[in-house]
N, C-alpha and C positions, 0 to 999 in steps of 0.2 A: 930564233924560236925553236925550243926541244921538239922532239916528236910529239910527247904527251901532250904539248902545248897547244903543237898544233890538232892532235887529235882530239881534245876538250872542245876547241874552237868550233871544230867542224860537228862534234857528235852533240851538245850540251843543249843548242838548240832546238836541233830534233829532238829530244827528248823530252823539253821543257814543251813542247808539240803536243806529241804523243800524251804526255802524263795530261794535259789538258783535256784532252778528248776522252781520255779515258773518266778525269775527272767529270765530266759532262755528260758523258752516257752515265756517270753513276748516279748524278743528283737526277738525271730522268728517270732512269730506274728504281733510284728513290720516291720520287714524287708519285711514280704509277704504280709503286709497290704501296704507298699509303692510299692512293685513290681507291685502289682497289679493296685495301681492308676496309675502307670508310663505305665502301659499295657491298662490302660484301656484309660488313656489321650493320648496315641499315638495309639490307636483304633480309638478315635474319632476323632485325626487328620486325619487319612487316610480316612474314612467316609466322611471327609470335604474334603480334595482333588477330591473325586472322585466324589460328589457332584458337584466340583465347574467343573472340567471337562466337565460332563455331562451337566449344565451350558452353557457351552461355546460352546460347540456341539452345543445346541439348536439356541444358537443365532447365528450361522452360518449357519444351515441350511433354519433358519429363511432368513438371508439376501442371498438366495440364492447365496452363495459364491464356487467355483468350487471344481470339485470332489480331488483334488490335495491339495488343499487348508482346506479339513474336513481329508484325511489321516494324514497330518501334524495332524492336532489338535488332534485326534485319537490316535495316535503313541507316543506324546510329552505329550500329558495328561496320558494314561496309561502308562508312564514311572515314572513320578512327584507320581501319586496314591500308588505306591508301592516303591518310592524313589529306584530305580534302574539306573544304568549306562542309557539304552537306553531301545528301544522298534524296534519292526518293525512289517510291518502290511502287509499279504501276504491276496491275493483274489482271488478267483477259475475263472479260466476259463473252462467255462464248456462243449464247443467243444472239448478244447487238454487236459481237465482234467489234470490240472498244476495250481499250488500254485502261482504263479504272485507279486511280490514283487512291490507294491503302495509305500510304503515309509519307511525309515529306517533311524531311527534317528541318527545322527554321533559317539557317544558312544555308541551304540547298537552293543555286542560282536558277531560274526556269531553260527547260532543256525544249520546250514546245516553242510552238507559232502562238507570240500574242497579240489577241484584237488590238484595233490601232484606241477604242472608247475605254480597254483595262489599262492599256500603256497612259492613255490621258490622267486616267481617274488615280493612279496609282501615284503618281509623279506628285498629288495633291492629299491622298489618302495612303500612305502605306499596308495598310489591312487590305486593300481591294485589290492586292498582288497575292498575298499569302490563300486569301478566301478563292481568287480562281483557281489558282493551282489544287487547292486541297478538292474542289469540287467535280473539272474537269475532267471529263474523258478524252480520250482522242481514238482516232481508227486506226486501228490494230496494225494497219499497213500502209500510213502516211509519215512524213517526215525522218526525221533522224533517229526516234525509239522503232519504229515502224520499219526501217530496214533493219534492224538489228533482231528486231522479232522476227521479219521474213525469214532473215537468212542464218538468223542460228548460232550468227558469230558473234563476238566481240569486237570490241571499235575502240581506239582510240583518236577521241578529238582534240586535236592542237585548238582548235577555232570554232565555236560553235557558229559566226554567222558566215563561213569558207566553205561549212561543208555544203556538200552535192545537193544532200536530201532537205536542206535547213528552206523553210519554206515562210518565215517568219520576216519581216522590214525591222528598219535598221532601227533600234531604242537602247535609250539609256542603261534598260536592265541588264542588256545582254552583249556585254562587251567582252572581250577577249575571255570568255569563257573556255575551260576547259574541263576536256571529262572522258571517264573511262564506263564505257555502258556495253553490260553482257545480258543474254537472252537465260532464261529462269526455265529451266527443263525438268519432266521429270520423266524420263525414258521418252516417248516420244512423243510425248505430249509439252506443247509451248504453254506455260503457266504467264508468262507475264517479261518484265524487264525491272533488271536495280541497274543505279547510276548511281555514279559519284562524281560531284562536279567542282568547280572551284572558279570565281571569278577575279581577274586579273592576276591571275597563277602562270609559270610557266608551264608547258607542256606535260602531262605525266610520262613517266619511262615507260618502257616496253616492258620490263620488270612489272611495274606497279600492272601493268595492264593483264600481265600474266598472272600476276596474285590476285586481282579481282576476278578474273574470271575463274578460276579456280574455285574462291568462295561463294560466286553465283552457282558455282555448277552445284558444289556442298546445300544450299540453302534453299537452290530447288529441289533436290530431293526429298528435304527437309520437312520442306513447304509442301512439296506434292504426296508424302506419307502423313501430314497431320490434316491436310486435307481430305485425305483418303480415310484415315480416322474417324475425324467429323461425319463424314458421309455414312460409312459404317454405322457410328453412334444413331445418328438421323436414321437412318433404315430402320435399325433395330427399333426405336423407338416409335416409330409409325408402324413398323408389324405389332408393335403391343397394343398398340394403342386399336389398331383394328382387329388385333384376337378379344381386348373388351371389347369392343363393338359386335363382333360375332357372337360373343355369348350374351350381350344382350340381348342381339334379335332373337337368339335362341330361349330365352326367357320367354320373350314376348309372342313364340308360337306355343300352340297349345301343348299344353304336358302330358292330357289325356285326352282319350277322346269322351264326349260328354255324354253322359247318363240316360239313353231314350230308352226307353220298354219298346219302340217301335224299329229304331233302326240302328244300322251299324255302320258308323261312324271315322273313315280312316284318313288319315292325312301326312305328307312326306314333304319336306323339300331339302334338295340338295344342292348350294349354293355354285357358281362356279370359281366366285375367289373367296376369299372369306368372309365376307358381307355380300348379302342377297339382293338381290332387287324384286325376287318373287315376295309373296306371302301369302298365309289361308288361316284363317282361325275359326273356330266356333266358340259361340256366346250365347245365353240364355237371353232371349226378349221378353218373354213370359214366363208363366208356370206351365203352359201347356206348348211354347213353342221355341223352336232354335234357329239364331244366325249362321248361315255356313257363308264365306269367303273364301273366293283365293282372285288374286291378283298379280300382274307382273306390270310391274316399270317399266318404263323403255327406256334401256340405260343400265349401267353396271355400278358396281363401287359403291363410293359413301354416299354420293350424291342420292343413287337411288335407292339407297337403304334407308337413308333421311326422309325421301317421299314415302315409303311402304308406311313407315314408323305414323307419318302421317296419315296418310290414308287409315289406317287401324284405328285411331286415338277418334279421329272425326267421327270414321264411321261407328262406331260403336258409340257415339256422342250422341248420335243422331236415329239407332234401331231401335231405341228402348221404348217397346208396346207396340212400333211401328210394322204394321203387317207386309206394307208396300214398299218390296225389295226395290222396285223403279222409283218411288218417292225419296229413298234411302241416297241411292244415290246418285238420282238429281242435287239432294242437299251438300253429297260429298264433292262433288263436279263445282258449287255455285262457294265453299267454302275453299278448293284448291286452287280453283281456276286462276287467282289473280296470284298468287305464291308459285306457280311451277311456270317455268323456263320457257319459249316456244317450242325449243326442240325439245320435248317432254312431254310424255302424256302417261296414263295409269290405260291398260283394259284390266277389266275385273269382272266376275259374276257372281252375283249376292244371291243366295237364296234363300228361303225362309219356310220351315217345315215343320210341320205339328211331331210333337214327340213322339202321336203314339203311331207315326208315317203314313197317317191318312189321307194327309197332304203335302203340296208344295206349290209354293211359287219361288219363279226363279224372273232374275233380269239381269239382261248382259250388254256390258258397257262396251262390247266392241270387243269381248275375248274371244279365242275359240271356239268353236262350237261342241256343248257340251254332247256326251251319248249317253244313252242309256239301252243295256243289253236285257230285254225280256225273255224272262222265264217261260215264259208259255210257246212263241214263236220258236225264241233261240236266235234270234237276230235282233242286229244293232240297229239302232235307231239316233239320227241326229237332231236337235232339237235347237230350229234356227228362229230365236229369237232376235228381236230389232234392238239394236242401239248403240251409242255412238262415245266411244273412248271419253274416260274424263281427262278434262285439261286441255281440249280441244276447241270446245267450245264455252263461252261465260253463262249459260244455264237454258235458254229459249229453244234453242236448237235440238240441245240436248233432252232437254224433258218432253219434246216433243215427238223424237224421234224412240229414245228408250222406253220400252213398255214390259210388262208385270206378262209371264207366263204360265196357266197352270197346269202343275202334272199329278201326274197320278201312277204309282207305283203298287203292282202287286205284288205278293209274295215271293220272295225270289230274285225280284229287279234289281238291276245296280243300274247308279247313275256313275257316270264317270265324269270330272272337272282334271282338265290339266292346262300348264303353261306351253307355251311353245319352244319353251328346250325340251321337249320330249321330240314332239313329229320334227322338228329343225334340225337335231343331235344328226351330226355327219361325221361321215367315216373316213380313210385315209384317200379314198378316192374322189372325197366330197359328196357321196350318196348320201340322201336325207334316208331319217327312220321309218319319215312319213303316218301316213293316219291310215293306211292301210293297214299297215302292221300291229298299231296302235287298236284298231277293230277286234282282228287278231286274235290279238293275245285278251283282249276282254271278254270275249266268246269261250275262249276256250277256258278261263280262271274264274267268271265270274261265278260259274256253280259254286265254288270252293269258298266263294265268303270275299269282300271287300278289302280285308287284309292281304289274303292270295292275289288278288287284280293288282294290289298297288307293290307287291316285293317281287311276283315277276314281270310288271313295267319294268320298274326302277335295275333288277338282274340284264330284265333285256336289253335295255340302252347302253348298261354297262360294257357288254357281250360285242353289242353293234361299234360303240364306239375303238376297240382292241387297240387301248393305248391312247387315242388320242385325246388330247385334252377336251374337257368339257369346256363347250365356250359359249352355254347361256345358261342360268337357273334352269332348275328341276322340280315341278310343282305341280303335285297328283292330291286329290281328296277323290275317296270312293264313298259312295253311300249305297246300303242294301237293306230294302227294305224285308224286314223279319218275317 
């Protein structure tokens, strides 16, 4: 045997070795070089699903399209993103702290605990699976949606009845379920949960888990700006809707003050939100005589703007020819009583006074007690009539207890009526205005005419409160007689 020969002999096999292994690491190399494109090209498909998604979000929220109408696209996009059976899309309500199911798409496998009578009935009725799910709530912090709201993260389930929090017994619906379920944020506020699930599916990738939550993070935002929207829209719409309501009530107080040859006539009220719960009006009951009112609610807002509105319409139903401010309203009292709330009452004081201020009677339903400042003394006087809030009582009590007072006014006198955001008005320290001051200041204005009593009240409280919010009606009428 040559050298060559022998050196083929010995080299040809190792070689034939070698180029094996080589060839064997290539076709792996090969295989993981295609795995990879095939991972990396169904990466970027998913990328493009959730893009286009997101997409389509925009352009419906854009076209202001209803809140019913973006959970569909929600639910039915995050299912298409991670090519699963379905999705569903559960939102917090945040009074009953409950998961609230907005929408669930028709292959979408149940990811809750089901009663063991929907498991029976469903197995016989298929509808009586779809109809619980779409109805049910669950709490916010039970089972498998319920830690994923706690904690904020993302979950991927291999197994729906394996996991920890799975709180549900063993049925037919819920078998080798799988699902990718992320928490719906918007800053730091928890909005809800979307899920995508799939049954008798292999596990989702860690991929797909990162792409879902990804467009949960996008879709709460989404979600919690067209929320934030809504809300807005809703505000605005309810301040309008109470700026008409203020300017009715403001209609329905007097424009002017009414025409006596005997007295002078003034009356203010300044609301604390934008609908009152005070009121005062004058009305003619005769040709020789006038209705004067003011009253407060007890209560703020529309509700008590709704009773004043009432109160007005009765009483004025019920003064016409009627001399007897106590009879008045007793009728107001026997007509509210069964319409106003427990916690609710009206005090009011009605009085009734000849044009030319020869006279007056007055009767008080449990208001304030009214003054009046004489000319002649120069001191205040209180005028403590009997009676008893309407809405307190169904009528017996009360017309028993309210009675008719009469005064008499000479030249000069002011009567004064006001509500109790006047003496109640408090200041940064919580110091009341009081009815001292209130004295006061009527002593010292009433020379000046009826007008003067009621614009340096109304300056002074302004003064006393420096700054602070008004936080009850403001309801002055002066009367002086000429």
């Amino acid at each position: 045997m040559t050298g060559w020969t022998m050196a083929a002999a010995i080299l040809l096999p190792g070689m034939a070795g070698a180029l094996f292994v080589v060839w064997k690491r290539y076709r792996t190399a090969s295989s993981a070089l295609k795995n990879f494109l095939a991972e990396d090209k169904e990466r970027a498909a998913r990328r493009r699903r959730v893009f286009e998604v997101l997409q389509g979000l925009g352009d419906a929220i854009l076209q202001n399209q209803s809140d019913a109408s973006l959970h569909k696209l929600m639910t039915e996009g995050a299912a298409r993103s991670v090519e699963a059976a379905g999705a569903v899309l559960y939102l917090l309500d945040e009074k009953r702290q409950v998961l609230v199911p907005r929408h669930n798409t028709r292959d979408c496998p149940p990811l809750i605990a089901l009663p063991e009578r929907i498991i029976s009935q469903a197995q016989v009725n298929e509808g009586t699976l779809a109809s619980f799910l779409r109805l049910h709530s669950v709490p916010a912090h039970e089972g498998v949606l319920g830690e994923v709201f706690t904690s904020q993260r993302a979950q991927k389930v291999d197994d729906l009845r394996h996991h920890s929090k799975f709180n549900g017994v063993v049925n037919p619906f819920q078998q080798n379920i799988a699902a990718v379920i992320a928490p719906l944020l918007h800053g730091s506020r928890s909005l809800g949960i979307l899920a995508a699930a799939s049954p008798e599916a292999p596990p989702f990738s860690q991929h797909a888990l990162e792409m879902f939550a990804s467009l949960a993070e996008q879709i709460g935002f989404a979600l919690g700006n067209a929320q934030a929207h809504h809300e807005a829209s809703a505000k605005n719409s309810i301040e309008a809707e109470l700026r008409n309501a203020s300017e009715i009530q403001r209609i329905l107080l007097p424009q002017k003050s009414p025409d006596t040859p005997g007295l002078e006539i003034i009356g203010r009220n300044i609301p604390a939100r934008l609908v009152s719960g005070d009121y005062y009006d004058f009305f003619p009951i005769s040709t020789a005589h006038v209705g004067i009112v003011i009253a407060d609610v007890c209560g703020k807002g529309i509700a008590a703007a709704l009773i004043t509105a009432m109160c007005r319409s009765v009483l004025r139903s019920h003064a016409r020819g009627l001399l007897s401010p106590a009879s008045v309203l007793g009728a107001v009292n026997r007509n509210l009583f069964p319409d106003i709330r427990e916690d609710m009452f009206i005090t009011a004081a009605y009085l009734v006074a000849a044009s030319d201020g020869s006279s007056l009677t007055l009767a008080r339903a449990g208001h304030t007690t009214p003054l009046i400042w004489r000319q002649r003394t120069g001191m205040v006087e209180e005028i403590a009539s009997p009676g008893l809030a309407v809405g307190i009582d169904k009528g017996d009590v009360f017309e028993r207890v309210t009675r008719d007072v009469t005064l008499s006014l000479e030249s000069g006198d002011v009567l004064l009526l006001y509500t109790d955001g006047v003496n109640e008005a408090s200041d940064q320290k919580e110091l009341l205005f009081g009815e001292k001051r209130i004295e006061e200041i009527l002593s010292q204005t009433a020379p000046l005419g009826a007008q003067a009593v009621i614009d340096t009240l109304c300056k002074s409280v302004n003064e006393f409160l420096a700054g602070e919010p008004q936080n009850d009606d403001i309801t002055l009428v002066a009367i002086r007689r000429k």
